[in-house]
MARROFI-858105 format. One record per atom (N, C-alpha, C): residue number from 1; residue in three letters; chain; atom name; x, y, z. Coordinates in steps of 0.02 Angstrom, whole numbers. Example, Ala and Ser with C-alpha at 12.3 -4.5 7.8 and 13.67 -1.06 7.14 Angstrom:
REM residues 2
   i  aa ch at   east  north     up
   1 ala  A  N    660   -284    390
   1 ala  A CA    615   -225    390
   1 ala  A  C    660   -165    390
   2 ser  A  N    642   -112    354
   2 ser  A CA    684    -53    357
   2 ser  A  C    645      2    394
This chain:
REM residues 227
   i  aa ch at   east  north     up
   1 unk  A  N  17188   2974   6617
   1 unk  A CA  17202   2948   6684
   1 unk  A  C  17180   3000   6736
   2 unk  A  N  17148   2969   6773
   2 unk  A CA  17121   3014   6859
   2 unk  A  C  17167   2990   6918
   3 unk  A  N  17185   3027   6952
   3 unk  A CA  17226   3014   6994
   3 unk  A  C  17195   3066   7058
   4 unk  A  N  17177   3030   7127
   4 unk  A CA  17167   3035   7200
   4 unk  A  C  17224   3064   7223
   5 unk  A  N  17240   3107   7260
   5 unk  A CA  17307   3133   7291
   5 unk  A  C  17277   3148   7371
   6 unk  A  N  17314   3123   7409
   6 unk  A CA  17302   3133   7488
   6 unk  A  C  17355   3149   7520
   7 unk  A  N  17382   3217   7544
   7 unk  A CA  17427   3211   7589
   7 unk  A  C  17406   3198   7664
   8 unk  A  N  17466   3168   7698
   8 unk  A CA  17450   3144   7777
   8 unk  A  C  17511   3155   7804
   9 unk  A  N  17531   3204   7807
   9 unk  A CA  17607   3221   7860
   9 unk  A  C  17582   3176   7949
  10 unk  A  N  17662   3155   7955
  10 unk  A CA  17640   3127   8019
  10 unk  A  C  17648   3186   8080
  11 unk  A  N  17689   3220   8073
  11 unk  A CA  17720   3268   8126
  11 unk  A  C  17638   3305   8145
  12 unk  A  N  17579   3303   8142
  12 unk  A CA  17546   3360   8165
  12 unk  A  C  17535   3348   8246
  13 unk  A  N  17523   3419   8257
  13 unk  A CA  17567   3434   8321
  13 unk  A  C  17481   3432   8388
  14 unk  A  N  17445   3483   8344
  14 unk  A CA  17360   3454   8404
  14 unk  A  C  17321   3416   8393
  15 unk  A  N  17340   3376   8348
  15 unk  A CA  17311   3280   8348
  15 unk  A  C  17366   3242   8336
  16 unk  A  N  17408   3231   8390
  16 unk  A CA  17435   3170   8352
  16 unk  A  C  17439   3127   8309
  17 unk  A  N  17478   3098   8253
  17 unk  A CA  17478   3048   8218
  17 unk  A  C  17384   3055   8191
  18 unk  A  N  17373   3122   8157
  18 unk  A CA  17306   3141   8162
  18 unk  A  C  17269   3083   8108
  19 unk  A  N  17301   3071   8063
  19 unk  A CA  17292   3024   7990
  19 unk  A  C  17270   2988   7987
  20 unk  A  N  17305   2947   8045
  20 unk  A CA  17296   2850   8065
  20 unk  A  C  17262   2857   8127
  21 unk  A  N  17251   2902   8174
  21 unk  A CA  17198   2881   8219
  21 unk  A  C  17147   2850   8221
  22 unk  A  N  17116   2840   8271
  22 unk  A CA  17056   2798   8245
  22 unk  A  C  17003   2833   8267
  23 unk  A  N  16962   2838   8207
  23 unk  A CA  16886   2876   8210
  23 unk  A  C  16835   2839   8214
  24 unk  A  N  16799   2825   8262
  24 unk  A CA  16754   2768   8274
  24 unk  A  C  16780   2697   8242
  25 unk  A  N  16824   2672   8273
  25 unk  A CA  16863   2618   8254
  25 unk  A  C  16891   2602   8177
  26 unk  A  N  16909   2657   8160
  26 unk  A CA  16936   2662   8094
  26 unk  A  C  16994   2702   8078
  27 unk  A  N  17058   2704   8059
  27 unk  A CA  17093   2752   8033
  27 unk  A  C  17061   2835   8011
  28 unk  A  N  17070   2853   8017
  28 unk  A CA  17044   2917   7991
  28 unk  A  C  17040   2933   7903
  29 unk  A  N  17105   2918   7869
  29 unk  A CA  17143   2932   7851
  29 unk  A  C  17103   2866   7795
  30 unk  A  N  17077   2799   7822
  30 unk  A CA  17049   2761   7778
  30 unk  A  C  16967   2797   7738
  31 unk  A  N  16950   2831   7781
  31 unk  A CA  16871   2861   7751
  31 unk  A  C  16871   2882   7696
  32 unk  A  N  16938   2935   7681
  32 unk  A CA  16929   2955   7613
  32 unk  A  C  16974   2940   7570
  33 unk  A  N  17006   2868   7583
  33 unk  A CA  17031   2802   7544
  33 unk  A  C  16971   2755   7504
  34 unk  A  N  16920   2749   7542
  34 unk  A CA  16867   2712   7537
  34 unk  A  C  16818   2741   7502
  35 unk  A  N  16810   2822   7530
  35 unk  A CA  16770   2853   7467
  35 unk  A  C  16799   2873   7396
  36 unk  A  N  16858   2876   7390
  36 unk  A CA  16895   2877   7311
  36 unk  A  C  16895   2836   7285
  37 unk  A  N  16894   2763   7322
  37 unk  A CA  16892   2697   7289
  37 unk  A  C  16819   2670   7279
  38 unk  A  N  16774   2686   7325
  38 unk  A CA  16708   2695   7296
  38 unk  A  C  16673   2731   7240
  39 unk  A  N  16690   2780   7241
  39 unk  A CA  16681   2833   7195
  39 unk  A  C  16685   2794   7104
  40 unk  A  N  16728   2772   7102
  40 unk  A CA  16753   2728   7030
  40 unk  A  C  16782   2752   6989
  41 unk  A  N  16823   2827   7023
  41 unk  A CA  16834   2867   6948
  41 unk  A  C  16906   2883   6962
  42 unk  A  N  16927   2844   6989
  42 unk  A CA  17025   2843   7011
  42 unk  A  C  17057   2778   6979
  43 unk  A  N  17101   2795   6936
  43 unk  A CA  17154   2723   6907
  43 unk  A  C  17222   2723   6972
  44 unk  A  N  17227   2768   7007
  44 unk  A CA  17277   2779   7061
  44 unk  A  C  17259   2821   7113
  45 unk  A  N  17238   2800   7170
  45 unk  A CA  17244   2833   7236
  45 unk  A  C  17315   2836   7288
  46 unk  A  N  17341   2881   7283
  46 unk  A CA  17398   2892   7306
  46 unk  A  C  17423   2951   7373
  47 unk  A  N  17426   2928   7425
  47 unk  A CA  17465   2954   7465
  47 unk  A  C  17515   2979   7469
  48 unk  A  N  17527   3056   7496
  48 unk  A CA  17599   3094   7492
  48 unk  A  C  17609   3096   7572
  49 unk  A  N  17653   3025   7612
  49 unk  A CA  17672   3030   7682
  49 unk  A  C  17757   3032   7686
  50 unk  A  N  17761   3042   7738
  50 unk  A CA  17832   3064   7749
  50 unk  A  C  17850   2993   7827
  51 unk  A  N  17804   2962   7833
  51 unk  A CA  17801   2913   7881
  51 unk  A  C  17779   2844   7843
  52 unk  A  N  17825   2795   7878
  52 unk  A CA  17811   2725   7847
  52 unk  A  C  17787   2690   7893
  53 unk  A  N  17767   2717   7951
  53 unk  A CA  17707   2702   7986
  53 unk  A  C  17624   2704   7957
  54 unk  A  N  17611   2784   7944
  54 unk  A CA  17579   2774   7905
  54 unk  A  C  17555   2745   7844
  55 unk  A  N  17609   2759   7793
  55 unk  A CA  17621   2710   7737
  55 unk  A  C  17578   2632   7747
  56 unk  A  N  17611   2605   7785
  56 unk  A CA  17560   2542   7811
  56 unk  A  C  17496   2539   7805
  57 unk  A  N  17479   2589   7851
  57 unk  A CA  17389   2584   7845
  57 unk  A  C  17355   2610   7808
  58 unk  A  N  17393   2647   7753
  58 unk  A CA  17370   2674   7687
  58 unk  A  C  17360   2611   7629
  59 unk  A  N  17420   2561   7637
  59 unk  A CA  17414   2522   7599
  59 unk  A  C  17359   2464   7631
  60 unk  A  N  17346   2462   7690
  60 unk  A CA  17326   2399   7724
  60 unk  A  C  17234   2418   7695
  61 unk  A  N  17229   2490   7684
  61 unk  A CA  17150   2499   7662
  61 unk  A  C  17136   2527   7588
  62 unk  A  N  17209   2505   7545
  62 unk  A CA  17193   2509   7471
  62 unk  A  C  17224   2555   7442
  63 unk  A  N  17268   2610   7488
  63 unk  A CA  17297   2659   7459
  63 unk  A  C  17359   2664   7424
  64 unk  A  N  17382   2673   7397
  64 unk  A CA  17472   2675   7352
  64 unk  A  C  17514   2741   7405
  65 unk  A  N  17577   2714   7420
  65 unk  A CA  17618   2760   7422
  65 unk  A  C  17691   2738   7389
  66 unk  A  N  17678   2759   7328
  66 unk  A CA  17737   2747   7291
  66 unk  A  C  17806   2767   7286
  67 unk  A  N  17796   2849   7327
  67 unk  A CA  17875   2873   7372
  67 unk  A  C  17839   2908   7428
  68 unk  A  N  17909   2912   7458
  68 unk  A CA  17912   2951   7542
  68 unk  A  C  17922   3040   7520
  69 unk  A  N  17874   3066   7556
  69 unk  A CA  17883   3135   7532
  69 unk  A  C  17948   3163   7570
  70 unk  A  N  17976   3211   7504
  70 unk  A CA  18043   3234   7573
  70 unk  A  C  18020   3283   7627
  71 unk  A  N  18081   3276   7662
  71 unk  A CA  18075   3319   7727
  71 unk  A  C  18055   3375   7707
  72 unk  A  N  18096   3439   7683
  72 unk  A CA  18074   3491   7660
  72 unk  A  C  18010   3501   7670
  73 unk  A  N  17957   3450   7619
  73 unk  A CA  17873   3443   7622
  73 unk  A  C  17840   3439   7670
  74 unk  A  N  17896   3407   7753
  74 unk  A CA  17847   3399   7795
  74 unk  A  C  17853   3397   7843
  75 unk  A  N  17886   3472   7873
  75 unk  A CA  17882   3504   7920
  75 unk  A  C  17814   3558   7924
  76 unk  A  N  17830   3593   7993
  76 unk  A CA  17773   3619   7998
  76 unk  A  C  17769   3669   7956
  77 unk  A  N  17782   3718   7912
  77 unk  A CA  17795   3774   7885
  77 unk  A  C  17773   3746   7801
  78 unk  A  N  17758   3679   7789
  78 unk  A CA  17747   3655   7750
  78 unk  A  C  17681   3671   7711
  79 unk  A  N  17678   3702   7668
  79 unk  A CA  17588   3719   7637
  79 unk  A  C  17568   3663   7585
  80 unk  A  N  17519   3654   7562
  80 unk  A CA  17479   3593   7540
  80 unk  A  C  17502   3607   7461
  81 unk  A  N  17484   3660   7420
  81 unk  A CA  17508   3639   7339
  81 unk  A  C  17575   3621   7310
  82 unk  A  N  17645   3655   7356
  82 unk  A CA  17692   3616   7339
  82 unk  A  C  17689   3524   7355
  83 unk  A  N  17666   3503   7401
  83 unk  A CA  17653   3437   7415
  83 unk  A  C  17632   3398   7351
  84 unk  A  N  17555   3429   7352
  84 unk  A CA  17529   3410   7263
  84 unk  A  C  17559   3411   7224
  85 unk  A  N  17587   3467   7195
  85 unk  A CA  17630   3471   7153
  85 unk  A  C  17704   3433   7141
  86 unk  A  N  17704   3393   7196
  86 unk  A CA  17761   3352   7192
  86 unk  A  C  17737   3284   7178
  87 unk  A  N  17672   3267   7210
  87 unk  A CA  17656   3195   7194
  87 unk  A  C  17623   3202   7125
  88 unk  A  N  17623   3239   7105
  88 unk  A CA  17591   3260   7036
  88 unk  A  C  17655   3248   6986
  89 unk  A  N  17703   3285   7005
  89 unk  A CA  17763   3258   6940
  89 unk  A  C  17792   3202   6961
  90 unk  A  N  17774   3168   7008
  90 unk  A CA  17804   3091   7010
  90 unk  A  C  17744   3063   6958
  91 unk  A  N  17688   3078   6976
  91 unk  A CA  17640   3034   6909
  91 unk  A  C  17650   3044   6855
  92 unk  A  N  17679   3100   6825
  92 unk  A CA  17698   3101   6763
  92 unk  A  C  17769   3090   6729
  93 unk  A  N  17789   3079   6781
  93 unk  A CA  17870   3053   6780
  93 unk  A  C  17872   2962   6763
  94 unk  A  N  17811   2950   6816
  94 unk  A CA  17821   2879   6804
  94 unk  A  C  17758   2817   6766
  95 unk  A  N  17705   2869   6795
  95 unk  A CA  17624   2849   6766
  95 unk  A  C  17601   2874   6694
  96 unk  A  N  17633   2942   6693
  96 unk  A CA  17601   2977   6614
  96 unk  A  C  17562   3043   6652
  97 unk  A  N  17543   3079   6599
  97 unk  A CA  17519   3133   6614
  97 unk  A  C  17426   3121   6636
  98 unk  A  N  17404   3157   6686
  98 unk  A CA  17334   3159   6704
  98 unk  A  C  17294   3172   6663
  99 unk  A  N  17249   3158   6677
  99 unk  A CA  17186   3214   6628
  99 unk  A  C  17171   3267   6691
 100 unk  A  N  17152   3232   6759
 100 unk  A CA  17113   3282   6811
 100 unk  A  C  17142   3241   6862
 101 unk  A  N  17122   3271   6904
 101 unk  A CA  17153   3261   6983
 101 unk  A  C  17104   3269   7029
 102 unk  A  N  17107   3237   7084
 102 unk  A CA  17065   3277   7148
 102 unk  A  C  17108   3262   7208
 103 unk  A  N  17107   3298   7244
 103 unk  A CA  17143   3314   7329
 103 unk  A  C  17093   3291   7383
 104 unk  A  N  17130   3253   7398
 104 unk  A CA  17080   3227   7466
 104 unk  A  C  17112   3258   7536
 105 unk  A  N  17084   3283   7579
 105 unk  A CA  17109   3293   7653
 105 unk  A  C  17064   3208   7689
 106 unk  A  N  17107   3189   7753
 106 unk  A CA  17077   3139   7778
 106 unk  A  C  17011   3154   7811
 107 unk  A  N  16985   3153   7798
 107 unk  A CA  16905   3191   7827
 107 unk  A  C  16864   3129   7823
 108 unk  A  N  16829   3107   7886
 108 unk  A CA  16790   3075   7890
 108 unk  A  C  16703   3063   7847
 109 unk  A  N  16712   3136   7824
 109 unk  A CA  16635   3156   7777
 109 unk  A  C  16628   3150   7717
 110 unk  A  N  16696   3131   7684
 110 unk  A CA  16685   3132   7618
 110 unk  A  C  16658   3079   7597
 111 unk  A  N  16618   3071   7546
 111 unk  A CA  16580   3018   7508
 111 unk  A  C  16568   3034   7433
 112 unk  A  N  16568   2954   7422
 112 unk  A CA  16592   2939   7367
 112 unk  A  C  16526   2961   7316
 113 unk  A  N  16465   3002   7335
 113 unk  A CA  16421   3034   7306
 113 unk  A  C  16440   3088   7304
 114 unk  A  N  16475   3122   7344
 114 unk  A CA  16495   3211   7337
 114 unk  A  C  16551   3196   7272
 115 unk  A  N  16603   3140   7298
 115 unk  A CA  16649   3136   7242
 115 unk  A  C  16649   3143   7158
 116 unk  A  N  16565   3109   7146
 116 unk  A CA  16555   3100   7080
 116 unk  A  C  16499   3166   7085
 117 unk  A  N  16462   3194   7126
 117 unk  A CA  16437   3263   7099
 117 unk  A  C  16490   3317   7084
 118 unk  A  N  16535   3303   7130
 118 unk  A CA  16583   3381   7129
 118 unk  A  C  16637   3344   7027
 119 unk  A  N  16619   3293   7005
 119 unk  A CA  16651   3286   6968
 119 unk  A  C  16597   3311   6901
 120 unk  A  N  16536   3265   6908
 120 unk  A CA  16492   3325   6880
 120 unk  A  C  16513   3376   6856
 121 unk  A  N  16500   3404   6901
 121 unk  A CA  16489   3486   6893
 121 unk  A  C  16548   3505   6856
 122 unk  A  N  16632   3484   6854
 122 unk  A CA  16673   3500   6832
 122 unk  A  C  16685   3472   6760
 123 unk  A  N  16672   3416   6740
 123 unk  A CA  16644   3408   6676
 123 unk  A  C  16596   3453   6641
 124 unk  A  N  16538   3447   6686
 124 unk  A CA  16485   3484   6621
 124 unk  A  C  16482   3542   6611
 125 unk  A  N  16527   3596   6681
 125 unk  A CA  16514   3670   6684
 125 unk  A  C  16595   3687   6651
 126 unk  A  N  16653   3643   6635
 126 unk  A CA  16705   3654   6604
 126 unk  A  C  16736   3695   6653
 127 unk  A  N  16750   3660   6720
 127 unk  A CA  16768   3712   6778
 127 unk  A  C  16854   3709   6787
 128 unk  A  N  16901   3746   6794
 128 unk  A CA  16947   3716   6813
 128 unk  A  C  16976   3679   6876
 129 unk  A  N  16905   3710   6930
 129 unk  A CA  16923   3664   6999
 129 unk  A  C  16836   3669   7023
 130 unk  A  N  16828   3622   7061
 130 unk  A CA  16773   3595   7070
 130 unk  A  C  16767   3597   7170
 131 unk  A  N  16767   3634   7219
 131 unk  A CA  16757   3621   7289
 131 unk  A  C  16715   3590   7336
 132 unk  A  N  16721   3558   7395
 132 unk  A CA  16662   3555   7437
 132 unk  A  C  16669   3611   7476
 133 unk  A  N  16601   3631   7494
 133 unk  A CA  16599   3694   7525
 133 unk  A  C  16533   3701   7566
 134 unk  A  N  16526   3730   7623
 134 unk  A CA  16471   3727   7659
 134 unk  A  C  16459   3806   7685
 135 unk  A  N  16393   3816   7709
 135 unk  A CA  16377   3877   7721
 135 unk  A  C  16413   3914   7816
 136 unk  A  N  16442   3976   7816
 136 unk  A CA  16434   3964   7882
 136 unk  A  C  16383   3964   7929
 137 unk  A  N  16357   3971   7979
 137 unk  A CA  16310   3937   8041
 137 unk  A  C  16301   4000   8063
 138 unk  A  N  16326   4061   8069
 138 unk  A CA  16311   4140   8067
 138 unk  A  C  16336   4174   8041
 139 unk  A  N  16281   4235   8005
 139 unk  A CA  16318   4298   7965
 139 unk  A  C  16390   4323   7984
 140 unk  A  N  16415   4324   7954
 140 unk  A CA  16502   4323   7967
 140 unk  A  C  16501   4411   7956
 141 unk  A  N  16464   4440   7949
 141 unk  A CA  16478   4516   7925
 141 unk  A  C  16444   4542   8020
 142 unk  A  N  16408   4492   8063
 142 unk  A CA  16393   4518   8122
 142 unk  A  C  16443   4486   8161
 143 unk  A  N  16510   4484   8151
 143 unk  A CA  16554   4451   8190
 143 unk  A  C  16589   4481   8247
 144 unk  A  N  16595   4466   8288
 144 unk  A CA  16656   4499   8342
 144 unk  A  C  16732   4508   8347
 145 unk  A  N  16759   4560   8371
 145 unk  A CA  16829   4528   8373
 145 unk  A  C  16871   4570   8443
 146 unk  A  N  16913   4548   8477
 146 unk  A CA  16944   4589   8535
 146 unk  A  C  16987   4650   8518
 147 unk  A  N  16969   4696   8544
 147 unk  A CA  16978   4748   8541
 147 unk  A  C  17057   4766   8610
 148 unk  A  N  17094   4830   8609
 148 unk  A CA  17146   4810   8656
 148 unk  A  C  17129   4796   8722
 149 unk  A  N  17097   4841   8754
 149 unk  A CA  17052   4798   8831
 149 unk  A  C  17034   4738   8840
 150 unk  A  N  17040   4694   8769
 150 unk  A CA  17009   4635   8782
 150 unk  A  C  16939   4609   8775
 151 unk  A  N  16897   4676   8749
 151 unk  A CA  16827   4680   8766
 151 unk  A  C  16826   4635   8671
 152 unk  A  N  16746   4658   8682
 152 unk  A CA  16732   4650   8598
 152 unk  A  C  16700   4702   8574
 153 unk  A  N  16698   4691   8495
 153 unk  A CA  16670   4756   8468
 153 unk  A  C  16667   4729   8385
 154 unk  A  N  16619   4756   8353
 154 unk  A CA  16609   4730   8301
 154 unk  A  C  16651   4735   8242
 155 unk  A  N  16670   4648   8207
 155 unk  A CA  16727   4685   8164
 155 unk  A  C  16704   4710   8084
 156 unk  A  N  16630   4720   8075
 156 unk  A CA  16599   4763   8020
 156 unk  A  C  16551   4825   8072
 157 unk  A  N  16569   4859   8091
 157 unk  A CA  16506   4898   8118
 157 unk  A  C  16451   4928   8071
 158 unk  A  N  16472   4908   8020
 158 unk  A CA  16446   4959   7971
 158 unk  A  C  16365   4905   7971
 159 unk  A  N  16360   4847   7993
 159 unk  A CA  16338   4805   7989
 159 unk  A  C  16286   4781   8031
 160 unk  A  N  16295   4823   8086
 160 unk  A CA  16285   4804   8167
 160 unk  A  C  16217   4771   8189
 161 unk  A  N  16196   4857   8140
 161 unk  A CA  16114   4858   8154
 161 unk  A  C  16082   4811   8094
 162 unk  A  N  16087   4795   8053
 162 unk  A CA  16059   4739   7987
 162 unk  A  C  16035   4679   8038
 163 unk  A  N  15995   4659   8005
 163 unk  A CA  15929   4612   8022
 163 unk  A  C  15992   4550   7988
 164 unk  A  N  15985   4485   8023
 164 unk  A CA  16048   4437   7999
 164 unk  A  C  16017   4407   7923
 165 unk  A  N  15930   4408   7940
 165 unk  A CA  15902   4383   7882
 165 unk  A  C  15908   4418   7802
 166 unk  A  N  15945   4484   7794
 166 unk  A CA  15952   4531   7769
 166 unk  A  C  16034   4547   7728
 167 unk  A  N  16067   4490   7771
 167 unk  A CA  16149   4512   7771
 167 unk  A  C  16156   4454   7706
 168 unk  A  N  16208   4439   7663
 168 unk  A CA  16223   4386   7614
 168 unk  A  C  16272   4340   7636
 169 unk  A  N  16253   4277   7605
 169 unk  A CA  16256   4216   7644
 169 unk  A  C  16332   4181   7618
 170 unk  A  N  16386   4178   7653
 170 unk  A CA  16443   4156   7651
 170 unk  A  C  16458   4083   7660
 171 unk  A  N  16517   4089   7627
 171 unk  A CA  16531   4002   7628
 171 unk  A  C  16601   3985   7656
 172 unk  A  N  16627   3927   7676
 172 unk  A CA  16687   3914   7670
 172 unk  A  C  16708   3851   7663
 173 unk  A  N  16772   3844   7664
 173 unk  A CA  16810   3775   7637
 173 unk  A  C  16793   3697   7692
 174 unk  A  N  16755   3657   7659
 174 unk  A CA  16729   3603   7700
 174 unk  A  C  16790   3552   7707
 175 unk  A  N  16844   3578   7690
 175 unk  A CA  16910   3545   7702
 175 unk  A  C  16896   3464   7675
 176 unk  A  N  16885   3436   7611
 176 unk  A CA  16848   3353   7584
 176 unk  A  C  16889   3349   7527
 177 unk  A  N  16868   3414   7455
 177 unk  A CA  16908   3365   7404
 177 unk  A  C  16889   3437   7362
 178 unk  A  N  16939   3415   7325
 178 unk  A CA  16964   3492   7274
 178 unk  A  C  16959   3447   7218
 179 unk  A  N  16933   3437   7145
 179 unk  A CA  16949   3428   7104
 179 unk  A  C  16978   3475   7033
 180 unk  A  N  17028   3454   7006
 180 unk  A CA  17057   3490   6959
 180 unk  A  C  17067   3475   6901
 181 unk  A  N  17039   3505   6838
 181 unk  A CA  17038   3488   6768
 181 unk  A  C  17129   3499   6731
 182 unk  A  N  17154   3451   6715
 182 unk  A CA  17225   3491   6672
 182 unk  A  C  17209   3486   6625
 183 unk  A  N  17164   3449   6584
 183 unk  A CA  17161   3446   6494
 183 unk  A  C  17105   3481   6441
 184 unk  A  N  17043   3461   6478
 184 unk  A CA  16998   3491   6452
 184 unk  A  C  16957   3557   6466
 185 unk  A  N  16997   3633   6443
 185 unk  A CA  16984   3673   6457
 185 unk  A  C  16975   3711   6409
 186 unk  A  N  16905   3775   6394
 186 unk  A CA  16940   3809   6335
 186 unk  A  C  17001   3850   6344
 187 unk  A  N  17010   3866   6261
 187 unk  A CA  17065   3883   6251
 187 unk  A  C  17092   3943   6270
 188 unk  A  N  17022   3979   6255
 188 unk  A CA  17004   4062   6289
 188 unk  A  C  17002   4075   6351
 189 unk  A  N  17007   4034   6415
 189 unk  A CA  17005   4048   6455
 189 unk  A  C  17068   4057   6506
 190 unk  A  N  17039   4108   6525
 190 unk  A CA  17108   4182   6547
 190 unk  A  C  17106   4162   6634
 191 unk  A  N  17056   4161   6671
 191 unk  A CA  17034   4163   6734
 191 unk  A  C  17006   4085   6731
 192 unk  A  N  17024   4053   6787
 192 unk  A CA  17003   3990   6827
 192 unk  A  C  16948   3997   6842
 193 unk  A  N  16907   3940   6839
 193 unk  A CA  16822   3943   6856
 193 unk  A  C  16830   3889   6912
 194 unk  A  N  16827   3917   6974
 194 unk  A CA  16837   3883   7029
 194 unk  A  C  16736   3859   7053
 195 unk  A  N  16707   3810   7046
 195 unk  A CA  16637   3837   7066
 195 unk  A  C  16633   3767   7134
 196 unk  A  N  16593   3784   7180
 196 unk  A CA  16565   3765   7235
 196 unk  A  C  16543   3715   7212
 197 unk  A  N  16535   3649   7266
 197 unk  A CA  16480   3588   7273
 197 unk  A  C  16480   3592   7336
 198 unk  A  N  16404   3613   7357
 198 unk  A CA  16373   3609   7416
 198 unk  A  C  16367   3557   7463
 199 unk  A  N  16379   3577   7525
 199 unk  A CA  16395   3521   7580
 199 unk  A  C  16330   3536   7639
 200 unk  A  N  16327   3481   7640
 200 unk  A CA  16256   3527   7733
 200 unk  A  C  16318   3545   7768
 201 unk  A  N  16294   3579   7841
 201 unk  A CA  16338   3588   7878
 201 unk  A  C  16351   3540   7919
 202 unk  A  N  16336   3484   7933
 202 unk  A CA  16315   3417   7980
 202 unk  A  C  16361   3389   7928
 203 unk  A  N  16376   3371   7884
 203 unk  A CA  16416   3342   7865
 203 unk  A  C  16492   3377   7825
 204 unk  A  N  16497   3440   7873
 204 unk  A CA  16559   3461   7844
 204 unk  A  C  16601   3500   7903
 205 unk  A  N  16651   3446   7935
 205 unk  A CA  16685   3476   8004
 205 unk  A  C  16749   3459   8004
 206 unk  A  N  16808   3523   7989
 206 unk  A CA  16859   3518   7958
 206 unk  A  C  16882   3494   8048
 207 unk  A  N  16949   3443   8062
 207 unk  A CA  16951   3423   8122
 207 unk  A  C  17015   3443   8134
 208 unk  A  N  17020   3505   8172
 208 unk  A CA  17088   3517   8195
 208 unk  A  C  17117   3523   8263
 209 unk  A  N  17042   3513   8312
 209 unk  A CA  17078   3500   8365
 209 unk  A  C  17038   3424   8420
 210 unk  A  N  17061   3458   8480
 210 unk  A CA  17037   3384   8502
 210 unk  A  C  16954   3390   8517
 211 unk  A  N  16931   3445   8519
 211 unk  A CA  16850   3437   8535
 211 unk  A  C  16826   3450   8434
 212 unk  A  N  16861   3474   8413
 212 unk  A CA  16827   3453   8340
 212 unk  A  C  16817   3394   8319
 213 unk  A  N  16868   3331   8336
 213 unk  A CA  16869   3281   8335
 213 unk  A  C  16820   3239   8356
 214 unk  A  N  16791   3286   8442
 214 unk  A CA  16727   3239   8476
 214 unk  A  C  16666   3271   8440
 215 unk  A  N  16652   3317   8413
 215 unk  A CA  16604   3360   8375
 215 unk  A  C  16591   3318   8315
 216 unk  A  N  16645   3297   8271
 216 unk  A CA  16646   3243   8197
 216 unk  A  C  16627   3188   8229
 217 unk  A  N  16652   3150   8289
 217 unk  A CA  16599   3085   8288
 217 unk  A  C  16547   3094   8323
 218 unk  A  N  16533   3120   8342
 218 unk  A CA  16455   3134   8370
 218 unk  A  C  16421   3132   8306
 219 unk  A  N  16446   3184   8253
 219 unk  A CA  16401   3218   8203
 219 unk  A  C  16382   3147   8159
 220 unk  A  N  16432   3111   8153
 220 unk  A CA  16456   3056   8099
 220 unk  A  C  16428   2996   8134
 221 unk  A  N  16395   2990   8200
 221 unk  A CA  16354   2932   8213
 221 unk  A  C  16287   2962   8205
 222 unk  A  N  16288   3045   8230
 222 unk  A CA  16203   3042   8204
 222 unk  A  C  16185   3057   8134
 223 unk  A  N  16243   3064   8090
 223 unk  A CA  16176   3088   8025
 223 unk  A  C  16241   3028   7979
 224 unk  A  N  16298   3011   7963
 224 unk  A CA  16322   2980   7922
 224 unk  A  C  16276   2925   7898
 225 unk  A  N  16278   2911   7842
 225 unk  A CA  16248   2842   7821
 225 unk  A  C  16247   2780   7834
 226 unk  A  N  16323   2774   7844
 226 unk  A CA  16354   2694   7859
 226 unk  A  C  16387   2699   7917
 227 unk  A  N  16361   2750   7965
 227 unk  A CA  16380   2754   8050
 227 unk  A  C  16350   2678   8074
């Protein structure tokens, strides 16, 4: 059994009701409902909300929410693997145990082609977690940071003078979908093999505030597929 896990707390505080908004006339919160259910490789897509507001429009575009997450889970102080980890022993409490899992954030970018590469890769490379991940947009080792005056000043100096073409090329979390192996792992293995699935940067814009939000649909009418 594969099982989709999405949390969607309603309380977030610099997007409102960020989940169920509507992203170019769509829930938010339905995109990567639609790409798990596209994808073909989920017997349960399941939502961890703490709102039966939401709840609604989870179910109204295919999603399960089979309990209300407790409070505890979903306040602000709340971090994301206890969450999982709770809708995770309700599936095995009531569904049976997983084989693998994947984590969805509501992200407008995910698709149901990254879904089945990043699954790929975790099958055939025997990974225990599988990421989307994109490059950053400048050398992060030529970065700035404020200093007490307020000024700036470099926070590698060691770095300053390096040619950017010269510096090594960093990545970070495209905030889409985590997949996770629980069964088929060797036996010998001591350390987690966490490995990357590459994202462009046009299609990877984690949305946390209100101009990230106008940045994702801009980006998502000019390059998405089914914009």
């Amino acid at each position: 059994m594969q099982v989709a896990i999405i949390p969607a707390r309603a309380g977030s505080k610099r997007i409102p009701k960020k989940s169920i908004r509507p992203f170019l006339g769509k829930p938010l919160i339905a995109y990567a409902i639609e790409a798990a259910r596209d994808s073909g490789f989920f017997d349960h897509i399941i939502v961890s909300t703490d709102s039966e507001e939401f709840a609604e429009v989870v179910r109204e575009y295919g999603g399960k929410v089979p309990f209300m997450r407790p409070a505890e889970l979903a306040d602000d102080f709340a971090a994301t693997a206890p969450v999982i980890e709770h809708a995770l022993n309700w599936v095995r409490e009531n569904l049976g145990d997983p084989e693998r899992y994947c984590q969805f954030y509501a992200n407008p970018f995910v698709t149901a082609e990254s879904i089945r590469g990043g699954y790929k890769l975790l099958r055939e490379k025997k990974a225990n977690c599988v990421l989307g991940v994109t490059e950053f947009a400048y050398p992060i080792l030529r970065s700035f940071k404020l200093n007490e005056q307020g000024g700036v000043t470099y926070a590698f100096p060691e770095y300053s003078q390096s040619r950017s073409q010269d510096l090594p090329t960093f990545f970070h979390d495209a905030a889409q979908f985590y997949w996770h192996e629980l069964t088929d792992l060797p036996a010998d293995r001591t350390e987690g093999l966490n490995l990357p699935y590459f994202l462009p940067r046009h299609m990877a814009v984690d949305i946390d505030t209100p101009e990230d939000w106008e940045i994702a649909e801009r980006l998502y009418k000019a390059f998405a597929t089914d914009a």
